[in-house]
Structure formats: structure tokens, C-alpha cells
N, C-alpha and C positions, 0 to 999 in steps of 0.2 A: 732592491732586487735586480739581479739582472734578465738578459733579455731572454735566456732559456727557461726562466721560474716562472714568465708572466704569458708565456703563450699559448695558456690555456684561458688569458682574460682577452676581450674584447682591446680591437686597439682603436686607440686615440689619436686625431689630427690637434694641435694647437692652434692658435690665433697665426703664429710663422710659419706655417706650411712642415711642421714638424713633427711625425709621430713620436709620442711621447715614450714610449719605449722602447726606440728603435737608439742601436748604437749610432750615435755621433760620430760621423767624422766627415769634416767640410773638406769639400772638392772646389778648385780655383777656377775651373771649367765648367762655367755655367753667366748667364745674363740674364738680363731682364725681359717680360715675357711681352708681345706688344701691347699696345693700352688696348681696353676693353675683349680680350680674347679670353675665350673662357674655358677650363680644364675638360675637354670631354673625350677624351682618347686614351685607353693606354696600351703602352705599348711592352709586350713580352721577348724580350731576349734573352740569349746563352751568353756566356761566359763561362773561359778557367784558362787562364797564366800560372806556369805555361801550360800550353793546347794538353787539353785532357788530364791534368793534375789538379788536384783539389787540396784543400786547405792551407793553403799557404800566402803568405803578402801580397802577390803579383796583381791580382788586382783593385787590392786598395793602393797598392802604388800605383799602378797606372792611371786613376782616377786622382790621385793627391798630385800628379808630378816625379813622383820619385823614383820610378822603376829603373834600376840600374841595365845599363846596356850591355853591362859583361855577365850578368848573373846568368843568362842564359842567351842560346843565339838569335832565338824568336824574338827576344826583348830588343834585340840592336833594331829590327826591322820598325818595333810600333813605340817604341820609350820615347818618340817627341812627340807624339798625336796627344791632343789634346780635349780627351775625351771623358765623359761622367757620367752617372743617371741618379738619377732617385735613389732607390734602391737597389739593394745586391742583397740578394738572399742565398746563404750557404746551404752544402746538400744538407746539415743539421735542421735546417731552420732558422736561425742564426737570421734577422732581419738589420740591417747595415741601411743605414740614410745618408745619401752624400749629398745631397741639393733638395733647399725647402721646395716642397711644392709649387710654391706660387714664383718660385725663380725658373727660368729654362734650363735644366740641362741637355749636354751635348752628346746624345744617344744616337739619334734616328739617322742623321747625316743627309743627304738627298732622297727624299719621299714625299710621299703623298696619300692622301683619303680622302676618299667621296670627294674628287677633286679639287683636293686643298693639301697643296704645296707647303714645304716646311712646319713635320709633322710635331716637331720640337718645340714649337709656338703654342701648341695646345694640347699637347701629352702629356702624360705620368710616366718617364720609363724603368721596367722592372725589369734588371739581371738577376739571371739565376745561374747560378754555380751549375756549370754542366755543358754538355757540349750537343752536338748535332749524331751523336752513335752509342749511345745509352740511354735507359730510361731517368728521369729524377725522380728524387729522395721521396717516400708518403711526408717527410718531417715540410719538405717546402711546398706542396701542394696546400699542406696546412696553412704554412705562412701564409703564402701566397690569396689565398681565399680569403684569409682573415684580414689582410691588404685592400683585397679588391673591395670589400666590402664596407669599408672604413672608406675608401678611397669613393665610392657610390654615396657614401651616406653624406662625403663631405662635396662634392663635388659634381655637377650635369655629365657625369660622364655616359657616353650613350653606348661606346665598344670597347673589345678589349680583343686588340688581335698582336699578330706576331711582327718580329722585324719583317718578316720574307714578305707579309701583306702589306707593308709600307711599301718596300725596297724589293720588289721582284726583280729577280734575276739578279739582281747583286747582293743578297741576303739571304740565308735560310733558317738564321734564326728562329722559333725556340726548338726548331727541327721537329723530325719526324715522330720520334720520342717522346713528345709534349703531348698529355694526354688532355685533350683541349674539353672531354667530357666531362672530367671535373671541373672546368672552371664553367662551364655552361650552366651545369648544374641548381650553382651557388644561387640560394632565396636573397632577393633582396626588398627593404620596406616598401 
């Protein structure tokens, strides 16, 4: 089955830090998480390469390595960074895994929470197809939910805020747009 016939089942974490029906595709930009730190944060970001266009490669290339610097001019400025997350959820729905959970990916950058530095060491980070001057898809809030709740059941996670709450003032991620009442909402066991 693929990932748009199964998103009306419950999702599953594996033993590797893997949802089971999330598309597959390994990012080389990610480490090891430090010994004994345990997943309780996650973190909600934007994304779409290029800026405000959707559906197309730019950012699973940029998260594999491969985003060509001539495809577009925005791409010459960020195609060496060397960046990843977890997930990447399209405006469809569409749930994308690029780094097991229990590996670090390279999302959050310089932050912090309830004063604790390098928010990368004990977060989940979630891109979502979309930018900072629109609303998002009802198909990703879906996802989304259905994530977090998976992501609760497998894991002490205690919050779930945006990049701009790590990274004030140098982030505004998942922006204004982000309708934070849904995810507040969400019943967890």
C-alpha cells in the first residue's frame, strides 16, 4: 500500500526509529544523539524550495545533498548547508522520513528550551510543506496529528512548539498560519 491508502490507519514507530509507513528516503545529515538523552520535544517547521512553491524535489534534495545550484537562484545561496529532519510532510499529506528517530537530525540550528541548549539532542523535527503567508493543507494537520500521536505514544515527549519558540528572533517558523488549536487539541493515552 502506499502512504496516501494508509492514512486513515494509526501510524507505527519500529524498533529503528522508523515509521512504518512513512516514505523512506535516508538524509546523510544527521548524528548520533548523546548517551542517555531522551526524545521529549518536538519541533514544528516550514518549509518549500523554492520559497513558496510546492510539490516539487527541492526539498528532498536539499536534505539528500543534491539540490542543484543552477536550478534555481535561491538554491546557489543554501545547496551546501547541510541540513535534515525527521519528517517532511507534503501540503497532500504525503509523510516523508529522513532520519530514524533515535538519530539526531540537523533542523533546529542554535536553540534552546526550558534552558536547554542544542534543541537537536532531544527533539523530533517536523517540516511541513508551506511557508510563513498561508494557511496549511486540512490533509497535513491530519498527518500531522496522527505523528504526534505516534510520536507521544512512543516516546516522554512533554511539548510540541515551533522553530520561532526554540530560535526567537532568528526563526518564524511554522508561522503565523499555523493553526496551533489543532494540534493542542489532540487526546493523547
Amino acid at each position: 500500500m502506499s502512504n496516501h491508502q494508509l492514512k486513515n490507519y494509526p501510524l507505527k514507530i519500529n524498533v529503528a526509529g522508523y515509521v512504518e509507513t512513512a516514505t523512506q528516503i535516508s538524509s546523510p545529515n544527521f548524528d548520533t544523539r548523546p548517551d542517555s538523552c531522551t526524545i521529549d520535544l518536538i519541533v514544528i517547521h516550514n518549509i518549500s524550495l523554492p520559497p513558496n512553491e510546492y510539490g516539487g524535489p527541492g526539498v528532498v534534495q536539499l536534505f539528500t545533498n543534491t539540490l542543484n545550484p543552477n536550478e534555481h537562484p535561491y538554491y546557489a545561496e543554501i545547496y551546501t548547508r547541510k541540513v535534515s529532519s525527521h519528517f517532511f510532510i507534503r501540503r497532500d499529506g504525503e509523510l516523508m522520513q529522513f532520519v530514524s528517530c533515535l538519530q539526531r537530525a540537523w533542523h533546529a540550528g542554535v536553540s534552546s528550551w526550558n534552558n536547554r541548549e542544542r534543541c537537536n539532542d532531544f527533539s523530533v523535527g517536523i517540516e511541513l510543506e508551506g511557508n510563513d503567508y498561508e494557511a496549511f493543507a486540512v490533509a497535513q494537520y491530519k498527518t500531522l496529528k496522527k505523528l504526534i500521536v505516534c510520536l507521544k505514544d512512543n516516546y516522554p515527549v512533554q511539548h510540541t512548539v515551533g522553530h520561532s519558540d526554540i530560535a526567537p528572533g532568528r526563526k518564524t517558523d511554522p508561522g503565523p498560519y499555523f493553526d496551533w488549536e489543532k494540534i493542542n487539541k489532540i487526546k493523547f493515552k
